[in-house]
GUDOTI-261887 format. One record per residue: residue in one letter; x, y, z of N, C-alpha, C, O in turn. Coordinates in Angstrom, 2 decimals. Layout:
# GUDOTI-261887
<node rest="A" n_px="X" n_py="Y" n_pz="Z" ca_px="X" ca_py="Y" ca_pz="Z" c_px="X" c_py="Y" c_pz="Z" o_px="X" o_py="Y" o_pz="Z"/>
...
# end
This chain:
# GUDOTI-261887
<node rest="X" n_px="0.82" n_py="-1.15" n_pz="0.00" ca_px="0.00" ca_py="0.00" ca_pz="0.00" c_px="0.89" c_py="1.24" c_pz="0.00" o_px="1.67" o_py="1.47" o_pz="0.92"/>
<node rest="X" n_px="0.73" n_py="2.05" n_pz="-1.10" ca_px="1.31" ca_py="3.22" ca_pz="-0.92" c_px="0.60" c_py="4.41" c_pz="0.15" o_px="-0.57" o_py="4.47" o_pz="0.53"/>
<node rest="X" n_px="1.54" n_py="5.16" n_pz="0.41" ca_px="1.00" ca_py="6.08" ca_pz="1.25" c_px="1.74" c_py="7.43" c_pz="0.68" o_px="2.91" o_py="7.15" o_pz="0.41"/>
<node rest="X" n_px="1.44" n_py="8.69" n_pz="0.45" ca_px="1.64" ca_py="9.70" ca_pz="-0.05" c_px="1.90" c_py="10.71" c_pz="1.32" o_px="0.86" o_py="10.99" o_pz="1.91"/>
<node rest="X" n_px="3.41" n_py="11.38" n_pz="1.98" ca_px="3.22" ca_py="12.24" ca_pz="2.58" c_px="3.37" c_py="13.28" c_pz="2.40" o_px="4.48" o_py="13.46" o_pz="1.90"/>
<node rest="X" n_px="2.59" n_py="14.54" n_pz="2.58" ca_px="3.25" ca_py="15.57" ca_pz="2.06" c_px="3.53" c_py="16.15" c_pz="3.31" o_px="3.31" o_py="15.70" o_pz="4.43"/>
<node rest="X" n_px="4.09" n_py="17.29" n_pz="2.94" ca_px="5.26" ca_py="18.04" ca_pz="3.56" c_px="4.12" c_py="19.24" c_pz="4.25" o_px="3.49" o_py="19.89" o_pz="3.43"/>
<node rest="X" n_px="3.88" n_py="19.50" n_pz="5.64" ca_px="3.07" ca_py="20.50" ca_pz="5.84" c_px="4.18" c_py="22.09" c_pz="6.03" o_px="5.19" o_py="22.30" o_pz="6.70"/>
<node rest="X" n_px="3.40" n_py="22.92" n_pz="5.12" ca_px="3.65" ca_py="24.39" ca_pz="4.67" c_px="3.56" c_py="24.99" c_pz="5.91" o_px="2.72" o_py="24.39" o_pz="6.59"/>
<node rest="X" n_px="4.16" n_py="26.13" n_pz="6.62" ca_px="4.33" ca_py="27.07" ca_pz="7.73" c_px="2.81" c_py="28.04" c_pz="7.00" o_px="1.68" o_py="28.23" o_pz="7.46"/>
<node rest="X" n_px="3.35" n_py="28.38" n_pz="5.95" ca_px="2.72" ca_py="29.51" ca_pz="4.87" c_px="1.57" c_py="29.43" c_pz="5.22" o_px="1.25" o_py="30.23" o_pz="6.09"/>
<node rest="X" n_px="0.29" n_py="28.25" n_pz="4.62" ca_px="-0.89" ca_py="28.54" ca_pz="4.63" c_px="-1.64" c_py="28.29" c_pz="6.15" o_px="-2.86" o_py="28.23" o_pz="6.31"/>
<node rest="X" n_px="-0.97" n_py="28.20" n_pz="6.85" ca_px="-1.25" ca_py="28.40" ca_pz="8.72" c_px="-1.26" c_py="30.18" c_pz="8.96" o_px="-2.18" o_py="30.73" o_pz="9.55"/>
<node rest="X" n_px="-0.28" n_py="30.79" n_pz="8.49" ca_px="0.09" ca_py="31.97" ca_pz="9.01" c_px="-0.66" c_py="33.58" c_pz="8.10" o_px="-0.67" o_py="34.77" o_pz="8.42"/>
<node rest="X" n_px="-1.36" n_py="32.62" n_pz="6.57" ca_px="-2.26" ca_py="33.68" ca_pz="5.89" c_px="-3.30" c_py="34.26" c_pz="6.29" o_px="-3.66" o_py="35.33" o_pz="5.80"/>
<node rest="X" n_px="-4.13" n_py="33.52" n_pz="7.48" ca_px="-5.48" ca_py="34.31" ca_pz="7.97" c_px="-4.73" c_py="35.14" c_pz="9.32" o_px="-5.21" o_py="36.26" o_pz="9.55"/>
<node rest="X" n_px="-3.44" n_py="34.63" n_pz="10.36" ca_px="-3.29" ca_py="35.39" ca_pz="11.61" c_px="-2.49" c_py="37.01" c_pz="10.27" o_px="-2.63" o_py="38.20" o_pz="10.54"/>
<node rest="X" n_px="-2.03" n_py="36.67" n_pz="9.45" ca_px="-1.39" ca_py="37.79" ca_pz="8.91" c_px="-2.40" c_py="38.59" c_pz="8.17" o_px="-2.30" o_py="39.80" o_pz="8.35"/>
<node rest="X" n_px="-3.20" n_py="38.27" n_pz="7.50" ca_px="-4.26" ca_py="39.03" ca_pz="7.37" c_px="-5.55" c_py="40.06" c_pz="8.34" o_px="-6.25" o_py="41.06" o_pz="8.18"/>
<node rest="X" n_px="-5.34" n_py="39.28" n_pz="9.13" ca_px="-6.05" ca_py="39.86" ca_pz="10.46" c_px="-5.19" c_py="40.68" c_pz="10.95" o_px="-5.66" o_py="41.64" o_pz="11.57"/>
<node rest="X" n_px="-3.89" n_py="40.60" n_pz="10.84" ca_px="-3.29" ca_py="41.59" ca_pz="11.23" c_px="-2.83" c_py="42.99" c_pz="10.75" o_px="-2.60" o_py="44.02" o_pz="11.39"/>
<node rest="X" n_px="-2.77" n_py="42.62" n_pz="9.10" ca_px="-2.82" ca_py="43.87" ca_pz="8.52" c_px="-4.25" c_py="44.75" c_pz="8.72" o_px="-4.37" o_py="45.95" o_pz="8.95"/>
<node rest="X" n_px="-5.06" n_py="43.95" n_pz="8.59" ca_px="-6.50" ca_py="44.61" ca_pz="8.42" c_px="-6.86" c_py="45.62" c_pz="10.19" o_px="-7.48" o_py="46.67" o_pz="10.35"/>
<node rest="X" n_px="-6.27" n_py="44.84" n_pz="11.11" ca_px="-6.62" ca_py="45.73" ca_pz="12.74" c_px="-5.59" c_py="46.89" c_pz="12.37" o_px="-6.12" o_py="48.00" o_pz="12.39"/>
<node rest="X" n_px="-4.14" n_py="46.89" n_pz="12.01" ca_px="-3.38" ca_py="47.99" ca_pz="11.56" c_px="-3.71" c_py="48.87" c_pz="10.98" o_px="-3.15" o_py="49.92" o_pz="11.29"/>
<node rest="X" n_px="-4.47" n_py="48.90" n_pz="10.18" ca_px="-5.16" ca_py="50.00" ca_pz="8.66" c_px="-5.99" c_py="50.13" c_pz="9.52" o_px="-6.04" o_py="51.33" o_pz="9.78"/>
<node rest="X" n_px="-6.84" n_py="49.45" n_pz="10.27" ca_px="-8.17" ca_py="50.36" ca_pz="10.84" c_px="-7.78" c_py="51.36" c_pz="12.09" o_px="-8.35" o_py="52.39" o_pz="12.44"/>
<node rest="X" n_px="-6.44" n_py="50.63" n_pz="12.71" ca_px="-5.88" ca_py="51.08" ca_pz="14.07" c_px="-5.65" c_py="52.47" c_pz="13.25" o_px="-6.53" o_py="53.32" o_pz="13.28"/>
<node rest="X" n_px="-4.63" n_py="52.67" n_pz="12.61" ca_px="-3.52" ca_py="53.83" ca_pz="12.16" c_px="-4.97" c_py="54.72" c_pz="11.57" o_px="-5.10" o_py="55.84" o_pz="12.07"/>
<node rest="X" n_px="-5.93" n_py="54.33" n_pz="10.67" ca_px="-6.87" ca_py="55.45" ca_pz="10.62" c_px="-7.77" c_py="56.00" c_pz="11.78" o_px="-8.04" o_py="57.16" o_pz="12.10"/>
<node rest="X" n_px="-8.15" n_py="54.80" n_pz="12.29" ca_px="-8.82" ca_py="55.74" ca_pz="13.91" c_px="-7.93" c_py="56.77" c_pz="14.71" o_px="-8.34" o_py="57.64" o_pz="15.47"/>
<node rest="X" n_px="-6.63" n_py="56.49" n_pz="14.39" ca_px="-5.68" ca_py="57.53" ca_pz="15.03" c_px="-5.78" c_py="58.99" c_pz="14.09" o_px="-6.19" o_py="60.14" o_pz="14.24"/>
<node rest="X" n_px="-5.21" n_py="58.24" n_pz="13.14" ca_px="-4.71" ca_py="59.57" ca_pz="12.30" c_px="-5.83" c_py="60.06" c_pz="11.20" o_px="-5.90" o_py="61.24" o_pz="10.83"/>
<node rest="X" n_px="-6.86" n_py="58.84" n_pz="10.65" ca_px="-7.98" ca_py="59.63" ca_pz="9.72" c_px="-8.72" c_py="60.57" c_pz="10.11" o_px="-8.82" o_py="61.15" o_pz="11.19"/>
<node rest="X" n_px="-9.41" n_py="60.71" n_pz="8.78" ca_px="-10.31" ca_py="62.05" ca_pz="9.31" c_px="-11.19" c_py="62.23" c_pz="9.94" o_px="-11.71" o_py="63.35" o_pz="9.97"/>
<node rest="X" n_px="-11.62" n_py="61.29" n_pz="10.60" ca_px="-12.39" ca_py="61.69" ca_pz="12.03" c_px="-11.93" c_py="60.84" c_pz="13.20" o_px="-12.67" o_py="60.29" o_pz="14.02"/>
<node rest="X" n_px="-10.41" n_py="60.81" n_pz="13.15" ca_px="-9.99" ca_py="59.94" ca_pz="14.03" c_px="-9.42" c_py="60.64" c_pz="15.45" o_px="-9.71" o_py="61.83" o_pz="15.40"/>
<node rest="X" n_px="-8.82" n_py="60.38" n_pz="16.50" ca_px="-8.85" ca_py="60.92" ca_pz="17.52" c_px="-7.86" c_py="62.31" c_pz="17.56" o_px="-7.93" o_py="63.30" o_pz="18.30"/>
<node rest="X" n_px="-7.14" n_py="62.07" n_pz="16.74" ca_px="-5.42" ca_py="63.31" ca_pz="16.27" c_px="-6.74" c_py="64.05" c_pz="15.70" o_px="-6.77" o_py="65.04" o_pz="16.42"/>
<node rest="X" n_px="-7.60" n_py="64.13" n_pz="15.02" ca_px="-8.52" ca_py="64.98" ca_pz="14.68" c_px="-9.50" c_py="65.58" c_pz="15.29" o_px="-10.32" o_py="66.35" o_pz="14.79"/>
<node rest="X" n_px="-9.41" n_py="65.29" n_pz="16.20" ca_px="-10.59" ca_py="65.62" ca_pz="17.32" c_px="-9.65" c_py="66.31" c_pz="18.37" o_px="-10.18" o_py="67.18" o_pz="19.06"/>
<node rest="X" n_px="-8.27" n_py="66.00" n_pz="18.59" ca_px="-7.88" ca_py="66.99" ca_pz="19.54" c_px="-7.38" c_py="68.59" c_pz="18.17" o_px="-7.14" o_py="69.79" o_pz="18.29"/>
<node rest="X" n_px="-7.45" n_py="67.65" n_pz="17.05" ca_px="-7.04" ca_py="69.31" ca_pz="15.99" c_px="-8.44" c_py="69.99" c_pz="16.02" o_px="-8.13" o_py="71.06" o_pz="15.49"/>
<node rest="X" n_px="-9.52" n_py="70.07" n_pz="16.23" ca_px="-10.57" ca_py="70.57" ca_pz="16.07" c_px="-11.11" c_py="70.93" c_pz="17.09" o_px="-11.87" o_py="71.89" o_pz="17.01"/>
<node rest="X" n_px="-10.88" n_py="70.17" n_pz="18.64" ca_px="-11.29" ca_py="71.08" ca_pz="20.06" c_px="-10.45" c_py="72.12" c_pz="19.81" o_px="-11.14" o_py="73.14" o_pz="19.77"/>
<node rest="X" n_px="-8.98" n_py="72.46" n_pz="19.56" ca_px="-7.95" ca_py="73.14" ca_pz="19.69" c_px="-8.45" c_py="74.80" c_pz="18.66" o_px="-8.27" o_py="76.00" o_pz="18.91"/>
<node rest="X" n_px="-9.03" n_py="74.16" n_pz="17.64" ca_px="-9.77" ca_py="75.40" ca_pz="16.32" c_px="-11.13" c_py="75.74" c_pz="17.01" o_px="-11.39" o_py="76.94" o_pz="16.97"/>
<node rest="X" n_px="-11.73" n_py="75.23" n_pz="17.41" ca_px="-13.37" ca_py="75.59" ca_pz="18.59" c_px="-12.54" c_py="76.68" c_pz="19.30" o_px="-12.75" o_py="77.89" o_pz="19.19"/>
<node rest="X" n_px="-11.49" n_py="76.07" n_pz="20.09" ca_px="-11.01" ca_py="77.44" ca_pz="21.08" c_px="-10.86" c_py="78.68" c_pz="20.42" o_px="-11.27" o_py="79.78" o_pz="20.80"/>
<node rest="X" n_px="-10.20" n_py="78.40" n_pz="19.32" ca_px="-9.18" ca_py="79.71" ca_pz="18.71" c_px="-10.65" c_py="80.21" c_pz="18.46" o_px="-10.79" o_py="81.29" o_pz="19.03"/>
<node rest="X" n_px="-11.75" n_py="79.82" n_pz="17.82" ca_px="-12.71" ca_py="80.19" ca_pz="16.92" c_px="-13.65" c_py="80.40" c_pz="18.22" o_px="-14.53" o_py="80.88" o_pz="17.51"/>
<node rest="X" n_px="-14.06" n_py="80.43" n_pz="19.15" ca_px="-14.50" ca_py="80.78" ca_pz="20.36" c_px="-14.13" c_py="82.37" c_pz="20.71" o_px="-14.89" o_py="83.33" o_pz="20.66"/>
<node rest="X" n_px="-12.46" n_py="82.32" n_pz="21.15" ca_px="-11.72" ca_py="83.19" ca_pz="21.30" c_px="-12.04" c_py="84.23" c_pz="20.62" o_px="-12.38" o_py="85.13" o_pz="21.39"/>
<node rest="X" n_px="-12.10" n_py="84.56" n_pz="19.48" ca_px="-12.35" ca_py="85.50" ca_pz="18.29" c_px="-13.87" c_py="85.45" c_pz="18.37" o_px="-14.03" o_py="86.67" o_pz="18.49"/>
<node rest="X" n_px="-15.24" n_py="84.90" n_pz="18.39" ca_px="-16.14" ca_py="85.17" ca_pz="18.67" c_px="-16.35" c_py="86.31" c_pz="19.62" o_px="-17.07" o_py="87.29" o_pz="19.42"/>
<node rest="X" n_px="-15.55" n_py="86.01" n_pz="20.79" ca_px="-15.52" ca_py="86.80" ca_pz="22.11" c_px="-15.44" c_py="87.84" c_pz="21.98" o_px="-16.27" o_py="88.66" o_pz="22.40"/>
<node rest="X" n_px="-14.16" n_py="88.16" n_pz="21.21" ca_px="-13.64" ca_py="89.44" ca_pz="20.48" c_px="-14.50" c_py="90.13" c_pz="19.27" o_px="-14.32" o_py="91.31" o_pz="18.98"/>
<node rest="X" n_px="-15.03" n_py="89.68" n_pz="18.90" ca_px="-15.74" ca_py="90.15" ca_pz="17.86" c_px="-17.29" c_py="90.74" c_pz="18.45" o_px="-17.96" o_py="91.64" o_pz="17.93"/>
<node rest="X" n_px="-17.60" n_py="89.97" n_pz="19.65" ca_px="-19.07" ca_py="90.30" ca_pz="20.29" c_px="-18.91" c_py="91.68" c_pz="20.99" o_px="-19.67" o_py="92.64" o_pz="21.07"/>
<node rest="X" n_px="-17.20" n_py="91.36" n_pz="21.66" ca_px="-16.93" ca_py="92.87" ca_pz="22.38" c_px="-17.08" c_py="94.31" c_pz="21.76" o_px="-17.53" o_py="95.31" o_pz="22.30"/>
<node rest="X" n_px="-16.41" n_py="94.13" n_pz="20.06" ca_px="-16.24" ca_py="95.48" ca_pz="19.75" c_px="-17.56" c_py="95.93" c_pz="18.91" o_px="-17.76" o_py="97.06" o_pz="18.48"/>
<node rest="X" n_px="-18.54" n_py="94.65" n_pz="18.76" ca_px="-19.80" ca_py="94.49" ca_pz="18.24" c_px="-20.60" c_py="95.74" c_pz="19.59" o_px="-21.12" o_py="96.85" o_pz="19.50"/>
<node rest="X" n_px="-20.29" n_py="94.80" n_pz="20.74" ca_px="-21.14" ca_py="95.70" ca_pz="21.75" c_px="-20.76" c_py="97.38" c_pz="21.71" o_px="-21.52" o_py="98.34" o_pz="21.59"/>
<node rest="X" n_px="-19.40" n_py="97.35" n_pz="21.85" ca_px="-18.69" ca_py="98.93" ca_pz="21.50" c_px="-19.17" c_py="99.46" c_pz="20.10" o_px="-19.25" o_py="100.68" o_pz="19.95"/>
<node rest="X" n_px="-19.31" n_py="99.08" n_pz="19.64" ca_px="-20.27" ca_py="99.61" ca_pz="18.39" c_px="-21.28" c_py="99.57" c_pz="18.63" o_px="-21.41" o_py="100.56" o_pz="19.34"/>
<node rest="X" n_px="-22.28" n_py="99.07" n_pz="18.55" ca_px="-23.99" ca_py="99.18" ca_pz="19.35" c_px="-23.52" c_py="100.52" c_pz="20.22" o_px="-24.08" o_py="101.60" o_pz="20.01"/>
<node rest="X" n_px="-22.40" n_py="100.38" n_pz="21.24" ca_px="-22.60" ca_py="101.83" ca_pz="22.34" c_px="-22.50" c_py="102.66" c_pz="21.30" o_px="-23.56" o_py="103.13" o_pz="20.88"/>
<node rest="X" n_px="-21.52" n_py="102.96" n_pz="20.79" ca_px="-21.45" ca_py="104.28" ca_pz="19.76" c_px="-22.51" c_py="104.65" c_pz="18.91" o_px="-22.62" o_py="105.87" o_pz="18.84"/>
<node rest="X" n_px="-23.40" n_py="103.96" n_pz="18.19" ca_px="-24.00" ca_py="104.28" ca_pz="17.45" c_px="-25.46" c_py="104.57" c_pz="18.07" o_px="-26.25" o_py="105.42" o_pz="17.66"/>
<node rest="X" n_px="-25.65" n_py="103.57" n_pz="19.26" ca_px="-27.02" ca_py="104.10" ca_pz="20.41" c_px="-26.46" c_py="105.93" c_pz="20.82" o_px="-27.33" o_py="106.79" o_pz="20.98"/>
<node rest="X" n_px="-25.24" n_py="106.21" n_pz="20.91" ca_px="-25.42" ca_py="108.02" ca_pz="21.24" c_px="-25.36" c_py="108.85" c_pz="19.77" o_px="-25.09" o_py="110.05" o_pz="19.73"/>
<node rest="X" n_px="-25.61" n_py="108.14" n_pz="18.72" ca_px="-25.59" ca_py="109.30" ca_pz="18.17" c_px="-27.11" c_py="109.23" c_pz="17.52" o_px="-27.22" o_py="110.10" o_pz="16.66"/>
<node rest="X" n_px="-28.00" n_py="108.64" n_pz="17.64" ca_px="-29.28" ca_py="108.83" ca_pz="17.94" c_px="-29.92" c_py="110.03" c_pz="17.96" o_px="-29.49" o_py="111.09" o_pz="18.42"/>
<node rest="X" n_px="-30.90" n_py="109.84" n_pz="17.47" ca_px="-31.72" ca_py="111.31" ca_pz="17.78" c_px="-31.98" c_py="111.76" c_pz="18.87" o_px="-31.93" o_py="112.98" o_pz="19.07"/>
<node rest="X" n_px="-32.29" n_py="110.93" n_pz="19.77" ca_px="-33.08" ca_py="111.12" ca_pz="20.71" c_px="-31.84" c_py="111.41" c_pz="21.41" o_px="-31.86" o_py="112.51" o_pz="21.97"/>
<node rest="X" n_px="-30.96" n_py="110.85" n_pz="21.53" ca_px="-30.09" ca_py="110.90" ca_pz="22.41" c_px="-28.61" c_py="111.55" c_pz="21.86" o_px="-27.51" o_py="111.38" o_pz="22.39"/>
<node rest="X" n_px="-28.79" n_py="112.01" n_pz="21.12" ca_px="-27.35" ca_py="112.58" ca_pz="20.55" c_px="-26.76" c_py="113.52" c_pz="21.67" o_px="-27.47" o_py="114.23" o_pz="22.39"/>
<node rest="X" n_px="-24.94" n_py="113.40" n_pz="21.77" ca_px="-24.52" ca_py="113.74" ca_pz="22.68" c_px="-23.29" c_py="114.96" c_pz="21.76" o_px="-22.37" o_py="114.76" o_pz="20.97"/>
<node rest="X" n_px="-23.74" n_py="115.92" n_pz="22.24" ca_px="-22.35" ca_py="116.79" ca_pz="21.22" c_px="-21.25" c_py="116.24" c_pz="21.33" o_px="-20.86" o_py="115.83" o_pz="20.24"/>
<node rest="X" n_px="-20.30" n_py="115.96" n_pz="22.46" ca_px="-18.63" ca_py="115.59" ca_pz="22.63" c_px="-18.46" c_py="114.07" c_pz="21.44" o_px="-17.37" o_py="113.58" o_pz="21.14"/>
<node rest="X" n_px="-19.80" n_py="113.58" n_pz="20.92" ca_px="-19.43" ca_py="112.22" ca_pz="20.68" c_px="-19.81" c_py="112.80" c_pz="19.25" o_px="-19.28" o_py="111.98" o_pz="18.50"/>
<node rest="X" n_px="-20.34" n_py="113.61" n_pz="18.55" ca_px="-20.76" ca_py="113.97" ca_pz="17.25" c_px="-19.50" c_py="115.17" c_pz="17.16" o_px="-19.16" o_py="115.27" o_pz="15.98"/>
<node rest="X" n_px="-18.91" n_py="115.88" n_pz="17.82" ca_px="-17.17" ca_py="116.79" ca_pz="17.65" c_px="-16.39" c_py="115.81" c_pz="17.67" o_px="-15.30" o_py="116.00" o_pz="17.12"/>
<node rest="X" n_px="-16.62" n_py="114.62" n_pz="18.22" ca_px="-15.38" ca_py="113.91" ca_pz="18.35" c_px="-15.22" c_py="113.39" c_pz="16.79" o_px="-14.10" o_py="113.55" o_pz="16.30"/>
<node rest="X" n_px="-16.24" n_py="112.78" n_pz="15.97" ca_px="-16.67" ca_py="112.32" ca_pz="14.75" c_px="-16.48" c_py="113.33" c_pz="13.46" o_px="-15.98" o_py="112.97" o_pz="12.40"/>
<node rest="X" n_px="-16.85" n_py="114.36" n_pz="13.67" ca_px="-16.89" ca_py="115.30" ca_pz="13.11" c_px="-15.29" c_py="115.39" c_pz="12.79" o_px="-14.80" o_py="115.01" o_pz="11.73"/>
<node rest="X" n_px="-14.45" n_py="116.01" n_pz="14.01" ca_px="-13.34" ca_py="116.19" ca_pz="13.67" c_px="-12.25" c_py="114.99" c_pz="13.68" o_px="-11.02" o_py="115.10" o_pz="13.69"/>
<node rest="X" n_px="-12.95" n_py="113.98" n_pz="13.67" ca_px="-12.06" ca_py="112.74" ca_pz="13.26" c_px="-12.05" c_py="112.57" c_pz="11.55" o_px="-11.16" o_py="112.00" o_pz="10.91"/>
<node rest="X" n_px="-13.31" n_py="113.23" n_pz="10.98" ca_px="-13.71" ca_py="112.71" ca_pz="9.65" c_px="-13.34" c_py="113.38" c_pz="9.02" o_px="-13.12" o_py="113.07" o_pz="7.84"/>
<node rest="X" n_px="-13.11" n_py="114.53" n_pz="9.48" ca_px="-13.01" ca_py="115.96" ca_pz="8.53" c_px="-11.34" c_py="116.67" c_pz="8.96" o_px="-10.74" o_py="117.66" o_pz="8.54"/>
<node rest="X" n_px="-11.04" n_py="115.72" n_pz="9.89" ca_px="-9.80" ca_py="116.15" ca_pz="9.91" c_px="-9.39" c_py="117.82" c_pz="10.22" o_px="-8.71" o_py="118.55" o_pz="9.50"/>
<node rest="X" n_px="-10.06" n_py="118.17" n_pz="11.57" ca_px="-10.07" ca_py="119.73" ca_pz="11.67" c_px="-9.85" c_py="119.77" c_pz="13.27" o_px="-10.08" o_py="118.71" o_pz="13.87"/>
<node rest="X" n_px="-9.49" n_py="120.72" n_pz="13.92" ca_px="-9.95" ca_py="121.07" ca_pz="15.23" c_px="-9.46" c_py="122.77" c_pz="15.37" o_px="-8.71" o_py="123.35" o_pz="14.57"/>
<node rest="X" n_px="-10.02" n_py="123.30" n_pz="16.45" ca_px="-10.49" ca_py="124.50" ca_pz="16.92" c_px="-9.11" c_py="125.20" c_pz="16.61" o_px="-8.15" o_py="124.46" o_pz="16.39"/>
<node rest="X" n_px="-8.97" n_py="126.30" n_pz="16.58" ca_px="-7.70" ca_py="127.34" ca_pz="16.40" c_px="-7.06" c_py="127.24" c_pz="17.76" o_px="-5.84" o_py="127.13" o_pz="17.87"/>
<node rest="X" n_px="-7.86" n_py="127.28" n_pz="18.77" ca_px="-6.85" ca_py="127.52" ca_pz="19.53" c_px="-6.77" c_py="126.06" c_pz="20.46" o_px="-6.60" o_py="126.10" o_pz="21.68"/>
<node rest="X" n_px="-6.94" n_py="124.63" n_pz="19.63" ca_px="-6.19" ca_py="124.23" ca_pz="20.51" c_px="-4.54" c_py="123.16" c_pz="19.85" o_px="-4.07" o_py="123.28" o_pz="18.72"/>
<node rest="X" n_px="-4.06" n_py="122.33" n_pz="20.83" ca_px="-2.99" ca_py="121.34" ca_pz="20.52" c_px="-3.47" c_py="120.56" c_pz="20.09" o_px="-4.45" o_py="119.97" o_pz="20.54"/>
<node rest="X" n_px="-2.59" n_py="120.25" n_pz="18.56" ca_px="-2.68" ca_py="118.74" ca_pz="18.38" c_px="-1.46" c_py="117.91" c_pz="18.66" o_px="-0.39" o_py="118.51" o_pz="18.70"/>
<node rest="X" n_px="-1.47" n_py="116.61" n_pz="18.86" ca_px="0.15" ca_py="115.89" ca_pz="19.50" c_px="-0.36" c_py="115.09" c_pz="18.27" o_px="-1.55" o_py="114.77" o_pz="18.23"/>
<node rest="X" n_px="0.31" n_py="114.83" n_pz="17.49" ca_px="0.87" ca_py="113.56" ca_pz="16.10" c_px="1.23" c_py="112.49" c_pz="16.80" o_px="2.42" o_py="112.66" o_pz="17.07"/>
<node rest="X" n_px="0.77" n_py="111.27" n_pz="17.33" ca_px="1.42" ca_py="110.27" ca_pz="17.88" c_px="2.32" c_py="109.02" c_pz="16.99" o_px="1.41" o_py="108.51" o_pz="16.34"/>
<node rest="X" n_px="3.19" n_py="108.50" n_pz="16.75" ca_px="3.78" ca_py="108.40" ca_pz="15.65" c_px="2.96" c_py="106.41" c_pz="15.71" o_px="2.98" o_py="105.59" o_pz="16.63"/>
<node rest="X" n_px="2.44" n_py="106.34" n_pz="14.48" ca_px="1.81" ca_py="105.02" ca_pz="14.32" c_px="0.74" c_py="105.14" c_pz="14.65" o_px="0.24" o_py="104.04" o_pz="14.87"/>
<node rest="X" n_px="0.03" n_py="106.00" n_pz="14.83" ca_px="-1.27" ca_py="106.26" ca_pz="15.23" c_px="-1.81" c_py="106.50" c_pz="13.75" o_px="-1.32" o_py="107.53" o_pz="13.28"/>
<node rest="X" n_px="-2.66" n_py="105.85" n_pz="12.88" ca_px="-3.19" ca_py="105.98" ca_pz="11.91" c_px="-4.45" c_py="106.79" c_pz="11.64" o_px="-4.69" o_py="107.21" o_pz="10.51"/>
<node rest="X" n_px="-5.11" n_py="106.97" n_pz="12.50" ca_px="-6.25" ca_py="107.63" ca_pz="12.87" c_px="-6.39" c_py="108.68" c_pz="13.81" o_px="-7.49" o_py="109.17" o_pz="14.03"/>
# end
């Protein structure tokens, strides 16, 4: 009776643990680094702040504007704040007083 042995391969034992392993790698390295992966989520709390920050700033000089423009109102117009405008726009002031040029002062 013949008997046929063959030779058992390392190879086709080690194709499904190596496949499983590339495949957790590619999903690992994108949950890290893709685009909605965790490196992306601390880059985007980090842009909320900055973009927060500048909201803040922008509401402040928003409110400082609302003040300025609530006094020059009819109802409420205030002369020192309509001379102040006046001679900011027109580039003038009284004969007899000082002006100081502050250097970098654009306005």
């Amino acid at each position: 009776m013949w008997t046929r042995q063959h030779k058992q391969r390392n190879t086709g034992r080690l194709i499904v643990p190596t496949l499983c392993a590339v495949v957790l790698a590619y999903f690992g390295f994108h949950a890290y680094h893709g685009e909605f992966g965790i490196y992306s989520r601390y880059r985007m709390q980090a842009q909320v702040a900055d973009l927060q920050a500048q909201v803040a700033a922008i509401k402040g000089q928003r409110i400082e504007l609302e003040r300025r423009v609530q006094l020059l109102h009819d109802g409420t117009l205030e002369k020192d704040m309509l001379d102040e405008q006046a001679r900011r726009a027109l580039n003038v002031s009284h004969p007899d007083e000082v002006t100081v040029m502050l250097p970098g002062s654009g306005n």
